[in-house]
N, C-alpha and C positions, 0 to 999 in steps of 0.2 A: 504494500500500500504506500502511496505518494505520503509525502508530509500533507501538501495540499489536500489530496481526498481525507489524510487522516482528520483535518483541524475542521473540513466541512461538516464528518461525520460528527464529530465531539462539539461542531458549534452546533447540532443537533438535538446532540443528547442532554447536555449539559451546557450550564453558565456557570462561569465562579460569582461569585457573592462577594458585594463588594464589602471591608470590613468596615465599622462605622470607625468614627473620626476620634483619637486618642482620649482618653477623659485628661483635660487639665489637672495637674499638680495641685493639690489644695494650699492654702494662701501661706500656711505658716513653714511650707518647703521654701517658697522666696524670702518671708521673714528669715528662718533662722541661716538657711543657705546664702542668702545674700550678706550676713554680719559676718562672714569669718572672711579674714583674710586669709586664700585659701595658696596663696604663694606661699607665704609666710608658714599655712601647716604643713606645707607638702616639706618643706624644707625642713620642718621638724620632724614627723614623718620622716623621713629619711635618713636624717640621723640614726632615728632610733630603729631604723632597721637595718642602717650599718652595723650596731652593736648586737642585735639580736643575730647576726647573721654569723659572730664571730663565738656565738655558744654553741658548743660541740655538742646535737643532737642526734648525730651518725646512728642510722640503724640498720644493724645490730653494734653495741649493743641497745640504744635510745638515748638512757640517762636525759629522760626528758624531765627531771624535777628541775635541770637546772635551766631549761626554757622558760617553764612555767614562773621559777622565781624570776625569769628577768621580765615577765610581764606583768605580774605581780609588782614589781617595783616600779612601773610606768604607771598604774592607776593608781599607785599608793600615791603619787607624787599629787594627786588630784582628788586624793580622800577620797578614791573607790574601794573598797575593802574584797577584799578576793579570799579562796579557798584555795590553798592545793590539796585535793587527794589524791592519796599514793596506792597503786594499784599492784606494783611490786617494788622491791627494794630501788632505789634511786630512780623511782619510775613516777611520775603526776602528771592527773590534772589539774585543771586551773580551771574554776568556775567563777564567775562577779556577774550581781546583779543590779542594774539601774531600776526600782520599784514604780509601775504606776505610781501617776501625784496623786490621785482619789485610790477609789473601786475598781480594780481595772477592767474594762469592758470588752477584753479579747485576750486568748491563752497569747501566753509569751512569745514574742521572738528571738529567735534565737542565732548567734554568729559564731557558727563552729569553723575549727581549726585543727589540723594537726602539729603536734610541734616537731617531732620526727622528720627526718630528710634520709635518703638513702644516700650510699655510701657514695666517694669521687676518686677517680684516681689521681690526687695531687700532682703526680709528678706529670700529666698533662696540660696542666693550668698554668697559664703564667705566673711567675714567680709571684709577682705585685699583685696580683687580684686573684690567688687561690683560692677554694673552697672557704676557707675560714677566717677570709680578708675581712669582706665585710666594708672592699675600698670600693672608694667612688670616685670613680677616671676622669678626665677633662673633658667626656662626653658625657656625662652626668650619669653614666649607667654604675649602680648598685654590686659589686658582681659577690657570691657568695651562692655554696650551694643551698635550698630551698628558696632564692629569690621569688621563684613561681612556684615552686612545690615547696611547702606552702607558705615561707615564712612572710614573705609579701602579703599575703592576704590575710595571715594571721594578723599582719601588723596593723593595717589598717581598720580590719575589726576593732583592735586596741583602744586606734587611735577613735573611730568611730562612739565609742563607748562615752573617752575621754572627752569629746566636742560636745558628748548631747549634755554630759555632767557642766562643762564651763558656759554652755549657752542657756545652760537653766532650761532646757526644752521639755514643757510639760506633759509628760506621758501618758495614754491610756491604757499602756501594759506593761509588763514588765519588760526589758533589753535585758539578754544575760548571753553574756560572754563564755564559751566555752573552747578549749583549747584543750585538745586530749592526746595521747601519745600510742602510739606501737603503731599508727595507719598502715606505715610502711610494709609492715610484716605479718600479723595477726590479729589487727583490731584489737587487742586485747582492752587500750583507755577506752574507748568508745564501747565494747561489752560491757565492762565495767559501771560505767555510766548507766549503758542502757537496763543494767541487770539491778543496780542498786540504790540508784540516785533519780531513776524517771518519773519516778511520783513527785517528786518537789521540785524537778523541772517544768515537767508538761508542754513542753515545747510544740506552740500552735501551729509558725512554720518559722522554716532557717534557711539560713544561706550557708554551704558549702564551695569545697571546690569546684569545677567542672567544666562547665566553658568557658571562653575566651574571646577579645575581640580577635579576630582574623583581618588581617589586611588583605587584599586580593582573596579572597576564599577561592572564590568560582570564577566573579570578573573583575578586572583591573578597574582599578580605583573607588571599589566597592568594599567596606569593611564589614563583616558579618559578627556581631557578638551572640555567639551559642549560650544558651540559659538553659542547664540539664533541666529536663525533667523527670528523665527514667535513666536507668542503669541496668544494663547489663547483670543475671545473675553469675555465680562461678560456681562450677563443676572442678573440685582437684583432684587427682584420681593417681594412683600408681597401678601401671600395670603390670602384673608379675608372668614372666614365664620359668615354668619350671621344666628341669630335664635332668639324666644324666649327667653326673659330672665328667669327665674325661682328659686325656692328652688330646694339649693343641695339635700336637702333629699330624693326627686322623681326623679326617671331617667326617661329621656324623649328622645326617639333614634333622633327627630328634633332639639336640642341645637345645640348649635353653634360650642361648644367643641367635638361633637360625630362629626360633619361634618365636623371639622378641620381634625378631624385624621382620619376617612375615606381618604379624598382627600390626605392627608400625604400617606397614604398606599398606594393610587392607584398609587403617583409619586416615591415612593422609588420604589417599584416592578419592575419601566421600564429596559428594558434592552436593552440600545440599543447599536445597530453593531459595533464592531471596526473599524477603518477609520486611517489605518498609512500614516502618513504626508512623502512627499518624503524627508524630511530633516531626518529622522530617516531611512527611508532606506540609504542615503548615509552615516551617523554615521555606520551604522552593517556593511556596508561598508566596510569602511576603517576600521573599529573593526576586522572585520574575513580578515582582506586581510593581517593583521598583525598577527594575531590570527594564520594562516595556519589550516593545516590537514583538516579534515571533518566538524569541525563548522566551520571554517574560509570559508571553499566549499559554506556550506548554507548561514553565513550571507550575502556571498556576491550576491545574486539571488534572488530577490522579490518574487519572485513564493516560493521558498525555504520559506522563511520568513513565507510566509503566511503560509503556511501548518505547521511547526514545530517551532515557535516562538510567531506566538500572542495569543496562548495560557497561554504561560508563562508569559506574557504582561497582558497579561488579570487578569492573577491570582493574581498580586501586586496593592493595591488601587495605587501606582506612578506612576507605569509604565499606568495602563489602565488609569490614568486622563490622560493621554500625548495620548490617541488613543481612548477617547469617550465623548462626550458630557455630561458632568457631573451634577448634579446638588442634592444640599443636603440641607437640613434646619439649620440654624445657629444659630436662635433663636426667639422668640415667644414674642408676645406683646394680652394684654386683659383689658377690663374692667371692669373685677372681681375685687374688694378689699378686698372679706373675703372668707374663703375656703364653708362656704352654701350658698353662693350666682351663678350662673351658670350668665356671660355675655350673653347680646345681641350680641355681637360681639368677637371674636378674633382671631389674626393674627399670621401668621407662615411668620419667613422670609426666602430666600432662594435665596442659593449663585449658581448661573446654569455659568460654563463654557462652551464656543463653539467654535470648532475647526472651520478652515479654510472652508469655502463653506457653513457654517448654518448662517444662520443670526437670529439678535433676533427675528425679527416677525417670524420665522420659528421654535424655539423650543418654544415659546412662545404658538405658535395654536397648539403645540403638546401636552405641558402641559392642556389647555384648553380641549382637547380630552380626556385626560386621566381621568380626574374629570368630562366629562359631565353630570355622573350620580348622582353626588351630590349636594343635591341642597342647595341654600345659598353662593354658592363660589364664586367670583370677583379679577382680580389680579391687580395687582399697580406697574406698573415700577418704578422703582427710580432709576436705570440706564440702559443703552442699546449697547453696543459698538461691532462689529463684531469685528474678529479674522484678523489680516494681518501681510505681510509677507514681507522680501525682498530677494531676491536671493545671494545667497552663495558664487557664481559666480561672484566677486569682489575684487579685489588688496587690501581693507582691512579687508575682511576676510580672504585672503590668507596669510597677513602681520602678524594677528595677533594668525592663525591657526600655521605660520609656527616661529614664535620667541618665542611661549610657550611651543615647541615641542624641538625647537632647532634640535642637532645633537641625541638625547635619541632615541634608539628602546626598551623601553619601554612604548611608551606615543604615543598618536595618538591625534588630537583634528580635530574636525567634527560637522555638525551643529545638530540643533535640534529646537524641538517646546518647546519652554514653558508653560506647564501649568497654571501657573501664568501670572501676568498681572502688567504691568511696566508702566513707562512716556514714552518708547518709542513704545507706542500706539496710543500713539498721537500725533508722532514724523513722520510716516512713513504716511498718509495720505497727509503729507506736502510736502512731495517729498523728503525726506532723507531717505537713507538707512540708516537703524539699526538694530545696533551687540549689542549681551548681554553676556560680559566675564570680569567675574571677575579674573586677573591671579594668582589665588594662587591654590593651591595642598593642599584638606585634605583629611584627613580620613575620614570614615562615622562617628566617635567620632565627631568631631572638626563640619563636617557638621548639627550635629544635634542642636548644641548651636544657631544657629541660629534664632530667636525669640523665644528662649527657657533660660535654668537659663545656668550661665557661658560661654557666649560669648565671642570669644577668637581668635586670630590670631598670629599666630609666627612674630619674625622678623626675622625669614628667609623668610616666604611668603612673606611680605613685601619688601624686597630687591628684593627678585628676583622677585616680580610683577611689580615692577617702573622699571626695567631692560626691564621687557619685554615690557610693556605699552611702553615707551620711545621710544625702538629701531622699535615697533610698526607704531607709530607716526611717525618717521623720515621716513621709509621708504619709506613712502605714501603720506608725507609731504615736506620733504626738495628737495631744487633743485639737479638736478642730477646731 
């Protein structure tokens, strides 16, 4: 079919709707947004995430008490009073809460963090701006590992906290700051949290990590800021094959090692279906509604989409993990000790993402299927968690879709799935809506440092992300 005959059929079928016109900011976002001198906070800001940036959170091991105290001493500086609990030995959170000024008339919002960063290999990094510089170059960039994951957006949470206390902004819920540790490896702050502390939270909804603005996403000179709304569940699984042990010098096609990578072969080969999340239809959305002409036509039309887009989706390992059930091997465990020796046993481990509507016993009996013919093989969960979601359809996703957008017709922001897998996964099961936006703007350069060598954040993101977080906050927060 022509694109022509496709676009007469679908101007047939279907019309997009057009969306109605942004609800304005309520009055007291320009009051209290418009008092701060917001150069002057970004500048502070930034200091102090030079210094948060130079505390060694590396995980493993965490030793994330010693994050927590250094935020901990930013709001004390502002008579905010904080908690750390300690979840294991040299391990906390950090909770602080700003109280509604009355009754409050809405459950909490909440500004989670992790304080944890995963590991760097220093001797990659320029000497002057390593991991645990914490320096800020002649181009104003921050450099330090978590600048994006997460210590940057912890900070500005902080600082967020700290502006609504100095501006006196009258609340109708409570703000509480939470900053928890282990994200990187086992959730364990964020269990902890969730297992022991949720009743005196009750956190209505939060903002986490999750999306970003993109520069260029799709088209040149268009920046797209992604607002998660769903995440990806995880499937972790070790798959064992067992056999005869033996001498390497005879191959034997029943070892353990030939039926490891059979089974390896039979799960790499799957191919399964695309599945777009309706959070990615409305992103192409408002992408081609802004976008105009003829792909603007299609992104805005499911039908369209599917016929001429998730092909393209498909063909990028980023884009097709955000539209298929994923799963790849990470790494391999045996016990072989010498290279002629063949194990009775060894394990392949493997990282399986699943979107919304699989559940783990569901890709789970599929993998099972796909290896039946191998024999010696047995799987091991070691973790299990579905995929969930919250709707878009929310005063602070709109608060924070429409203050990182501002007045720019360059910049669109709209939700999406994430691929990856956060604390608020086990935030939303609780009864909280959760958002994942980080508000800063890079390029795909800047994006790539991300647990990679030379991590890095301007202080102009910086400002202008506590700008927007803040006026975010008030919106949805302060009394009217």
């Amino acid at each position: 079919m022509t694109l022509r005959l496709a676009l007469s059929a679908v101007l047939v079928l279907s019309c997009a709707t057009t969306p109605p016109p942004p609800t304005p900011a309520p009055a007291g976002v320009e009051k209290f947004g418009n008092a701060i001198d917001w150069a002057k906070a970004g500048d502070e800001a930034s200091q102090a995430l030079s210094g948060y940036l130079q505390v060694d959170t590396f995980n493993p091991p965490g030793n994330e008490t010693r994050g927590a105290q250094y935020l901990a001493d930013l709001l004390s500086k502002d008579g905010i009073v904080s908690e750390l609990v300690e979840f294991a030995p040299g391990r906390s959170n950090l909770i602080a809460r700003l109280k509604a000024t009355g009754a409050p008339t809405e459950k909490p919002l909440c500004l989670l963090s992790h304080l944890d960063v995963v590991p760097a290999e220093t001797e990659l990094w320029p000497k002057e701006t390593g991991p645990l510089s914490g320096a800020i170059d002649g181009d104003g960039f921050i450099w330090g590992r978590g600048a994006l994951d997460m210590k940057g957006m912890g900070l500005i949470e902080t600082m967020t906290l700290v502006w609504l206390k100095r501006a006196n902004v009258p609340l109708r819920r409570d703000v509480i700051l939470l900053a928890v540790g282990d994200e990187e490896v086992d959730n364990l702050g964020m269990k902890h949290l969730v297992e022991k502390q949720w009743d005196q939270l009750d956190c209505g909804v939060l903002v986490n990590e999750g999306g970003l603005g993109i520069k260029n996403l799709l088209f040149e000179g268009q920046t797209v800021f992604a607002i998660s709304v769903a995440e990806k569940g995880a499937l972790w699984i070790k798959m064992k094959a067992s056999g005869e042990a033996g001498h390497g010098s005879t191959p034997v096609p029943q070892r353990a090692p030939t039926r490891l990578i059979r089974a390896m072969q039979a799960i790499s080969g799957r191919q399964p279906p695309p599945q777009i999340h309706a959070s990615l239809y409305e992103l192409l959305r408002r992408i081609g509604e802004q976008k105009g002409g003829v792909t603007g036509f299609i992104m805005q039309r499911p039908t369209l989409v599917n016929w001429f887009v998730t092909g393209k989706l498909m063909a990028k390992p980023p884009t097709r993990a955000g539209i298929t059930n994923t799963c790849q091997v990470t790494g391999f465990d045996g016990k072989g000790s010498a290279p002629n020796v063949i194990p009775s046993q060894v394990t392949a481990i493997i990282d399986c993402r699943l979107l919304p509507g699989t559940t783990p016993e569901m890709l789970l009996a599929e993998l099972k299927e796909l290896v039946k013919d191998v024999e010696g093989i047995e799987f091991e969960v070691s973790n299990g968690d579905a995929a969930n979601e919250s709707t878009w359809e929310d005063p602070f996703f709109d608060a924070l879709a429409r203050h990182a957008v501002g007045t720019r017709t360059d910049a669109i922001a709209g939700p999406v799935l994430s691929p990856g897998y956060t604390d608020s996964l086990l935030a939303r099961p609780k009864g909280a809506r959760a958002y994942g936006m980080v508000p800063f703007e890079l390029s795909q350069e800047e994006l790539a440092t991300m647990h990679g060598r030379n991590e890095r954040v301007s202080k102009q993101n910086v400002t202008k992300g506590l700008e927007v977080l803040f006026r975010a906050v008030v919106d949805v927060s302060a009394v009217p």
